[in-house]
C-alpha positions as CSV (number, residue, x, y, z in Angstrom):
1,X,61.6,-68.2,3.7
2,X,58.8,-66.5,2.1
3,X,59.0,-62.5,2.6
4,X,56.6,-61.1,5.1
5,X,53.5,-59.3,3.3
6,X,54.9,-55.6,4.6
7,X,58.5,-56.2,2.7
8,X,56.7,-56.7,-0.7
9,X,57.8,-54.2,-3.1
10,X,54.8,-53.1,-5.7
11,X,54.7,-54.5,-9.0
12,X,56.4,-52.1,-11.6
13,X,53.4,-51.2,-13.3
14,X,51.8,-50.2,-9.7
15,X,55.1,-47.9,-8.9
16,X,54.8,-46.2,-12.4
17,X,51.5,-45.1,-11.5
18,X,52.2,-44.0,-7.7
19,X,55.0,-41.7,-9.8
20,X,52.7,-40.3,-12.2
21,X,50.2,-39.3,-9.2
22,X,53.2,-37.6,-7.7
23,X,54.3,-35.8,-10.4
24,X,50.4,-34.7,-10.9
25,X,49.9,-33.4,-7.0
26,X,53.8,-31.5,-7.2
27,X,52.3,-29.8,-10.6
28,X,48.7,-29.1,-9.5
29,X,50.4,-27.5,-6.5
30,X,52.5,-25.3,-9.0
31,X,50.2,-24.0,-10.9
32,X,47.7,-23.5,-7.5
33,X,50.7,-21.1,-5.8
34,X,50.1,-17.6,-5.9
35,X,53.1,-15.8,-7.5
36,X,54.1,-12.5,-5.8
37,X,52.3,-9.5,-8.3
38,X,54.9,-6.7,-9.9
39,X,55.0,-3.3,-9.0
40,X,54.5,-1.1,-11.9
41,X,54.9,2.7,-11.4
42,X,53.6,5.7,-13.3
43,X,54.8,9.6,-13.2
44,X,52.1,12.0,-13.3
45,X,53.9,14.8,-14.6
46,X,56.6,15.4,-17.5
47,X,58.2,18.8,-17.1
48,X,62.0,19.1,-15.8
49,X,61.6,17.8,-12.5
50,X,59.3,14.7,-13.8
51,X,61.5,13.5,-16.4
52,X,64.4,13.3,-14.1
53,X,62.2,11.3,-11.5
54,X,61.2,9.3,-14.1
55,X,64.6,8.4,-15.1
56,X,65.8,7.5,-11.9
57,X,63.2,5.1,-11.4
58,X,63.0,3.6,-14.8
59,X,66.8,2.6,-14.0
60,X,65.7,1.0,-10.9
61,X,62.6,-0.7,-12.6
62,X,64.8,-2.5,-14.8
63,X,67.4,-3.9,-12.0
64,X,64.3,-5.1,-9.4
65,X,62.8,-7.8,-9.5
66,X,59.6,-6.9,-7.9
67,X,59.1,-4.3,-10.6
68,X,57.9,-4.1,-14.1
69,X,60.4,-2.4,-16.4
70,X,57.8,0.1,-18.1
71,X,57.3,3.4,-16.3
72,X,54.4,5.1,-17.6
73,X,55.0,9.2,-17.5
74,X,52.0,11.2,-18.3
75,X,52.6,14.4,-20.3
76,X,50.5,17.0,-20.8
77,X,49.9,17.3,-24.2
78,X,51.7,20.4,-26.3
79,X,52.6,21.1,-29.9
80,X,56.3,21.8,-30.6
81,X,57.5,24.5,-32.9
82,X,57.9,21.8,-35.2
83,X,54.5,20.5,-35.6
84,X,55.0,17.3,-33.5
85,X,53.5,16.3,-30.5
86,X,55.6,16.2,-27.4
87,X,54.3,13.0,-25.9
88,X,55.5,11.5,-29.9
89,X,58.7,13.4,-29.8
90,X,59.1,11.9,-26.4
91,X,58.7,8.3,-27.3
92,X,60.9,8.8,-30.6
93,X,64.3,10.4,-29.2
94,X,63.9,9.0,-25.5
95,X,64.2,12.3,-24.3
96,X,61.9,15.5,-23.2
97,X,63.1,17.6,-25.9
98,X,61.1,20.3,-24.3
99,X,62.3,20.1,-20.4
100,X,65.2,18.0,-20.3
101,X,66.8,18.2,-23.9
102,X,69.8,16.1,-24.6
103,X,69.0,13.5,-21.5
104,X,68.2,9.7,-22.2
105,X,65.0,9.0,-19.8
106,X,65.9,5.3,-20.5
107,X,64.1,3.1,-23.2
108,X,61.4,1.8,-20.5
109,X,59.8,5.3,-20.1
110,X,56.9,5.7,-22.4
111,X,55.3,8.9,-22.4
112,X,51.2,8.8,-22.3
113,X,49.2,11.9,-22.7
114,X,46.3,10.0,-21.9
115,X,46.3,10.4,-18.3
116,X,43.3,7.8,-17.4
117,X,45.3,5.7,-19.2
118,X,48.8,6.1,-17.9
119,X,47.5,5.3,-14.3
120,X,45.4,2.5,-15.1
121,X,47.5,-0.6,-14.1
122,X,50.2,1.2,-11.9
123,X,49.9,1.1,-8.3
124,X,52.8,3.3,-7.4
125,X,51.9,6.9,-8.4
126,X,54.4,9.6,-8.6
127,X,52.6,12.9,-8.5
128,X,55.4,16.1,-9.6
129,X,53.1,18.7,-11.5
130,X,53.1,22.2,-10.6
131,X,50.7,22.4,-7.5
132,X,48.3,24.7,-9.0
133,X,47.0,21.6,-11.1
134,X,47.1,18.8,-8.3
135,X,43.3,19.4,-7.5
136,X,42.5,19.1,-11.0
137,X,44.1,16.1,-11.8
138,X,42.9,14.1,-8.8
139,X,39.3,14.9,-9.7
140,X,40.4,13.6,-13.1
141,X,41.8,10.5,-11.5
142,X,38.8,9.6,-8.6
143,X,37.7,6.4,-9.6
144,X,40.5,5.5,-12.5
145,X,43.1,4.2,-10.2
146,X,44.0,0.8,-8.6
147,X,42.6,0.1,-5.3
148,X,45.9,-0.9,-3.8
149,X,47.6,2.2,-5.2
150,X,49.9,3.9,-3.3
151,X,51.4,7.6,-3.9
152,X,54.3,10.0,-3.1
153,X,54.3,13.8,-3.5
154,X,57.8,15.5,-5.1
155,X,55.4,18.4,-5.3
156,X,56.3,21.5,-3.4
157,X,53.2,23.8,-2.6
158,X,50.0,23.9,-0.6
159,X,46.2,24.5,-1.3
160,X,44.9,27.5,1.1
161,X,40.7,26.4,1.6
162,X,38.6,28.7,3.8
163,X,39.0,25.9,6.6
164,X,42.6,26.7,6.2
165,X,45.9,25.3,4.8
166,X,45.7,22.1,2.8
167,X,49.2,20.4,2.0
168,X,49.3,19.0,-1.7
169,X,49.8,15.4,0.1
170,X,46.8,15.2,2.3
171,X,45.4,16.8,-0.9
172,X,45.7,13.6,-3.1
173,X,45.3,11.4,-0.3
174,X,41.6,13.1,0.5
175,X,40.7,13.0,-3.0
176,X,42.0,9.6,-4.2
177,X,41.5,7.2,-1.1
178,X,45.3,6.4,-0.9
179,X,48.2,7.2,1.9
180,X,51.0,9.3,0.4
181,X,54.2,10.0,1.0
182,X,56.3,13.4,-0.2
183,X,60.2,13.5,-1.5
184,X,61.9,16.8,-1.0
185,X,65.5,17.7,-0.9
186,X,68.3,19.7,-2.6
187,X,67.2,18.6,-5.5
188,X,68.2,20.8,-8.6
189,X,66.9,18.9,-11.8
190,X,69.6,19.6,-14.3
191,X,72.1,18.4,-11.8
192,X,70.7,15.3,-11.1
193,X,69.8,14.5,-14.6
194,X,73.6,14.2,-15.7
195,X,74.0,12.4,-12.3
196,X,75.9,14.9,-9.9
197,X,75.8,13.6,-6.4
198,X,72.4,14.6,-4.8
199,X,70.4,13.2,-1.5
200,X,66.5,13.4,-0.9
201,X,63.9,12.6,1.6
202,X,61.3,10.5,1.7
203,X,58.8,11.9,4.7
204,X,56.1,8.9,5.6
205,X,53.3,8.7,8.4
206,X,52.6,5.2,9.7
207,X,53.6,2.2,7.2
208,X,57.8,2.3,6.6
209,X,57.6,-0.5,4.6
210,X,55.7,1.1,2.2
211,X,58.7,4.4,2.8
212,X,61.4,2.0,2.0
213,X,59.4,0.5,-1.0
214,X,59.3,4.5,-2.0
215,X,63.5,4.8,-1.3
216,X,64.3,1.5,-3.0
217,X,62.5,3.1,-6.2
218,X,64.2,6.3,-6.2
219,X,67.7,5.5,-4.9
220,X,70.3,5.2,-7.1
221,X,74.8,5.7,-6.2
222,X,74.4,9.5,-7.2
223,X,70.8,9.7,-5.8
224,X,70.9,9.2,-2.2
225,X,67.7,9.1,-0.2
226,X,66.7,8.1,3.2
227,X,63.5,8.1,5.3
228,X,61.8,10.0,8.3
229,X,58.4,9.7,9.9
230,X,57.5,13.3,9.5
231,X,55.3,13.8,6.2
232,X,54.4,17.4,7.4
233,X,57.7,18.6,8.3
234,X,59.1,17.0,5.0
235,X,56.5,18.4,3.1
236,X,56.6,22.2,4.9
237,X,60.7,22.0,4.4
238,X,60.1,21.4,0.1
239,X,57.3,24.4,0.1
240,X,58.4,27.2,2.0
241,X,62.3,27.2,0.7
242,X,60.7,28.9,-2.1
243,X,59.4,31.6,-0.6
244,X,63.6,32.2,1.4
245,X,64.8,31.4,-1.8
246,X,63.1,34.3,-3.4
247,X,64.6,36.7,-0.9
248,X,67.8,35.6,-1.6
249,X,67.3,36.5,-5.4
250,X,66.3,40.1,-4.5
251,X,69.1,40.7,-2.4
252,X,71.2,38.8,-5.5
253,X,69.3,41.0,-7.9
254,X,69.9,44.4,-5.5
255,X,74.1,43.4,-5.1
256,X,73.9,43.3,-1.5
257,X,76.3,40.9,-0.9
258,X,77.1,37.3,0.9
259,X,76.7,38.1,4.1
260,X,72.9,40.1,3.7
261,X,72.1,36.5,1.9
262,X,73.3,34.2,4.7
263,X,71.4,36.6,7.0
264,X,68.1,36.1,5.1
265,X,68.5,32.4,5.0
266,X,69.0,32.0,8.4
267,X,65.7,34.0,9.3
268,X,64.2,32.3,6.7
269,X,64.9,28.8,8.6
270,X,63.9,30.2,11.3
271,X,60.4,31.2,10.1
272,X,60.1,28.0,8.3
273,X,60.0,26.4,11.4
274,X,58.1,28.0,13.6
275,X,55.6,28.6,10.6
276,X,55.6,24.6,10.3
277,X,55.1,23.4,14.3
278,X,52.1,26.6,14.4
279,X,50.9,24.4,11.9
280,X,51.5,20.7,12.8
281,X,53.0,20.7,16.2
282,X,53.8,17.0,15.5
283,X,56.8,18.5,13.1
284,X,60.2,17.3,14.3
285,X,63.1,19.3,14.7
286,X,65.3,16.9,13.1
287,X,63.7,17.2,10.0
288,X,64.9,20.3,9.8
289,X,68.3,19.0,9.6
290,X,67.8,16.3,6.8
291,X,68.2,16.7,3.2
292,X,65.0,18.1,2.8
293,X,65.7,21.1,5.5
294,X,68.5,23.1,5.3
295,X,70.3,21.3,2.4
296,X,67.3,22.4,0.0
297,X,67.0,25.9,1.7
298,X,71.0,25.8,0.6
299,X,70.6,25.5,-2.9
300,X,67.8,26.2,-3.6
301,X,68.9,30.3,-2.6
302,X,72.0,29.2,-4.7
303,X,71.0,28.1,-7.8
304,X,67.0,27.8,-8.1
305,X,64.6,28.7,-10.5
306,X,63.0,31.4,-7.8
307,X,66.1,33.0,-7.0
308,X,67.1,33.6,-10.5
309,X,63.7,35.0,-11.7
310,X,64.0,37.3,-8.1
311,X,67.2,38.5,-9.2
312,X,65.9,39.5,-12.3
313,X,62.8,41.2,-10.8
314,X,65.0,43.3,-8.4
315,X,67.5,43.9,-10.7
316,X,64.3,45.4,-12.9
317,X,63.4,47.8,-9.7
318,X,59.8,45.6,-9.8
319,X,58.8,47.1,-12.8
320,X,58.6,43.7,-15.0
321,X,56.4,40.7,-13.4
322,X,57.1,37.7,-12.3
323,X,54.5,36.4,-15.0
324,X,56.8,38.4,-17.5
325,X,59.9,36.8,-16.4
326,X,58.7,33.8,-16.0
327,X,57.5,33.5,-19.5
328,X,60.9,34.9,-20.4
329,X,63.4,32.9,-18.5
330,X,62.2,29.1,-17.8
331,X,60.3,27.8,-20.8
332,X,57.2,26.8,-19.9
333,X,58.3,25.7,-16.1
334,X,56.5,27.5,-13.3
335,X,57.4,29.2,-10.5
336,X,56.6,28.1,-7.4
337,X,57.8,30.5,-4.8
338,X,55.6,34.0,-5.6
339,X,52.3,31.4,-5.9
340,X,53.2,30.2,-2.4
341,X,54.2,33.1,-1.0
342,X,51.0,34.8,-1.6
343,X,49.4,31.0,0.1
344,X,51.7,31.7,3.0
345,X,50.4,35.4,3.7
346,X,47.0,34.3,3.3
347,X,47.9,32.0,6.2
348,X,49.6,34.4,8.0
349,X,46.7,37.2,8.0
350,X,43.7,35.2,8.5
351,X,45.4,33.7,11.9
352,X,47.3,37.5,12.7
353,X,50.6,36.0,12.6
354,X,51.7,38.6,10.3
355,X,53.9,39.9,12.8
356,X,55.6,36.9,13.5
357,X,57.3,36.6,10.1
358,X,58.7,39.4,8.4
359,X,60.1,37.5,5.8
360,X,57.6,36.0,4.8
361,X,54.6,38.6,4.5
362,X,57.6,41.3,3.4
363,X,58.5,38.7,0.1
364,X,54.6,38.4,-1.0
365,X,54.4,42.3,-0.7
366,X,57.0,42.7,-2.9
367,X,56.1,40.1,-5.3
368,X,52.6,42.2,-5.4
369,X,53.9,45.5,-5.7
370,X,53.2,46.9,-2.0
371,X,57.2,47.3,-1.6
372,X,60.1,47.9,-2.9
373,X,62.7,44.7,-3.4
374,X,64.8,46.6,-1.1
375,X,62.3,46.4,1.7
376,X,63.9,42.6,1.7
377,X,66.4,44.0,4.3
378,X,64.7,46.7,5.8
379,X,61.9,44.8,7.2
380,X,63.1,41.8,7.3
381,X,65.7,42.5,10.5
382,X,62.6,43.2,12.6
383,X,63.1,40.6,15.4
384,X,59.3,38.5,15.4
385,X,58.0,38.2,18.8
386,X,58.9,34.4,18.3
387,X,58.2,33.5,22.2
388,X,54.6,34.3,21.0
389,X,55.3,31.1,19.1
390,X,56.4,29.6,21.8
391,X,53.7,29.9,24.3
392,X,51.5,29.1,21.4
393,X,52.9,25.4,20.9
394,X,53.0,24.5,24.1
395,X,49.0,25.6,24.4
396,X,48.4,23.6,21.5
397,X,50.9,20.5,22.9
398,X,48.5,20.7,25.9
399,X,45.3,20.2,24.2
């Protein structure tokens, strides 16, 4: 019985070339899928701080898969003592020999003292320059960055305007086009640079996708960091520390002992958190509570930069600067505490809140001369008329 004509099987030749289309449509459709594009990430900054951020992510780079291994830092160019240029000395030893000496940043970092350059193919920025600069870099960077870049803030610091306080975040986000997030926390450099346990924050606004993009770049098993929605609160928690952290070096720098500290870092916590819901009622108390909060407020009166140049300014009855000892004491780092202390009191005078924080307006008035570092203590025990502050956030809460 003859087969019927649907049981025929194609000649050979005919299912060689039904095979070969196949193959053709399976590759075509290859080479017409969209692969997923690489993350690459860039640090704008290279002093103490930057190189150990840059470290941390360039050993995360190098494990994800979503990333590109290079991690462009920009440096700002210097000569060394010996003639060579940092960014070169940087690139030959793997190490900042200048603000991190004796550290491996990894073999991935490069340093680029061409900043337009350095930013031109990331789009994850890490901003981490003293905050005195950030304006001046953005303008630098308006128009030389990706249009899907995304940014983060370890800067700690604000911008006063004549329309008022401008945080360093909303700062780069205003100038550049792009949503950033801040990173705060007890974050000494040196500390987590030979990788002693440490924990961060990483405050965000709307998108925590992008928050957790920013976490899986930073974390590492001695780096701990987590996200909250709370970029203000985050952000308010890393700047005003400072400012605490410097009364803790005068009473250091006066020998007044454990207990006046404790007492000046618990009104400092206290002022740094009514100062920040006067400011952005939207602030949560929790944040208060994270890494970024108290935990930074901690050490940072411990073992900081500020407090150590304080303690050297009281211990000096104020007769040497903070310029002085600064130039003295932290190669080429900068303060951060007496720049935003004076920010704070600017704050604090043009909306006549001086009254509500002591310690605050009394630490710029020392920093400037008015007092004495032992007006720390003396004025500083005032008790604020903090349910000022209160009626004042729940008349703003209403509006």
């Amino acid at each position: 019985m003859a087969p019927s004509v649907g049981s025929q099987q194609p000649p050979v030749e005919a299912e060689i070339n039904i095979q070969n289309a196949t193959a053709t449509t399976v590759t075509t459709r290859v080479e017409d899928e969209v692969l997923p594009i690489k993350s690459k990430v860039t640090v704008v900054g290279s002093g103490n701080w930057g190189s150990v951020a840059a470290k941390l992510i360039a050993s995360n780079t190098r494990k994800l898969s979503s990333f590109h291994d290079e991690v462009r830092m920009w440096v700002f160019e210097e000569m060394l003592p010996t003639g060579e240029k940092l960014s070169e000395a940087i690139n030959r030893t793997n190490e900042n020999v200048k603000y991190l000496p004796g550290i491996k940043l990894g073999e991935n970092v490069v340093a680029d003292p061409n900043l337009e350059n350095a930013v031109k193919d990331a789009n994850m920025l890490v901003f981490v320059t003293p905050h005195q600069f950030v304006e001046g870099i953005c303008r630098k960077l308006v128009g030389k960055i990706r249009e899907d870049a995304e940014a983060i803030s370890l800067i700690k610091g604000m911008e006063v305007k004549k329309e008022g306080p401008c945080m360093i975040s909303t700062l780069i986000s205003e100038q550049l086009g792009v949503n950033c997030c801040v990173l705060m926390g007890a974050n000494i450099a040196n500390e987590i640079a030979v990788e002693k346990f440490s924990e961060a924050t990483v405050g965000y606004r709307k998108h925590k996708e992008i928050a957790e993009k920013w976490v899986h770049v930073f974390n590492t098993t001695y780096f701990m960091v987590s996200a909250v929605q709370d970029v203000e609160g985050v952000e308010l928690c890393g700047t005003l520390k400072n400012v605490v952290a410097i009364a803790a070096g005068f009473v250091d720098g006066l020998e007044m002992g454990n207990n006046t500290k404790a007492a000046i870092m618990r009104i400092g916590l206290r002022e740094m958190k009514a100062f920040s819901k006067l400011l952005f009622p939207s602030v949560k108390d929790t944040t208060f509570f994270e890494s970024c909060g108290v935990a930074d407020l901690i050490t940072t009166c411990l073992g900081g930069r500020n407090r150590k140049c304080a303690e050297a300014f009281a211990r000096n009855g104020g007769k040497r600067s903070f310029d002085e000892l600064e130039a003295e004491m932290l190669q080429g780092q900068k303060l951060q505490g007496v720049s935003t202390a004076k920010e704070v009191y600017e704050v604090l005078s043009h909306r006549g809140w001086l009254e509500l924080f002591p310690l605050f307006s009394t630490v710029h008035e020392i920093c400037t001369g008015r007092l004495p570092p032992s007006a720390i203590v003396e004025y500083s025990e005032h008790t604020p008329k903090f349910s000022l502050v209160g009626v004042w956030l729940l008349e703003l809460r209403g509006k």
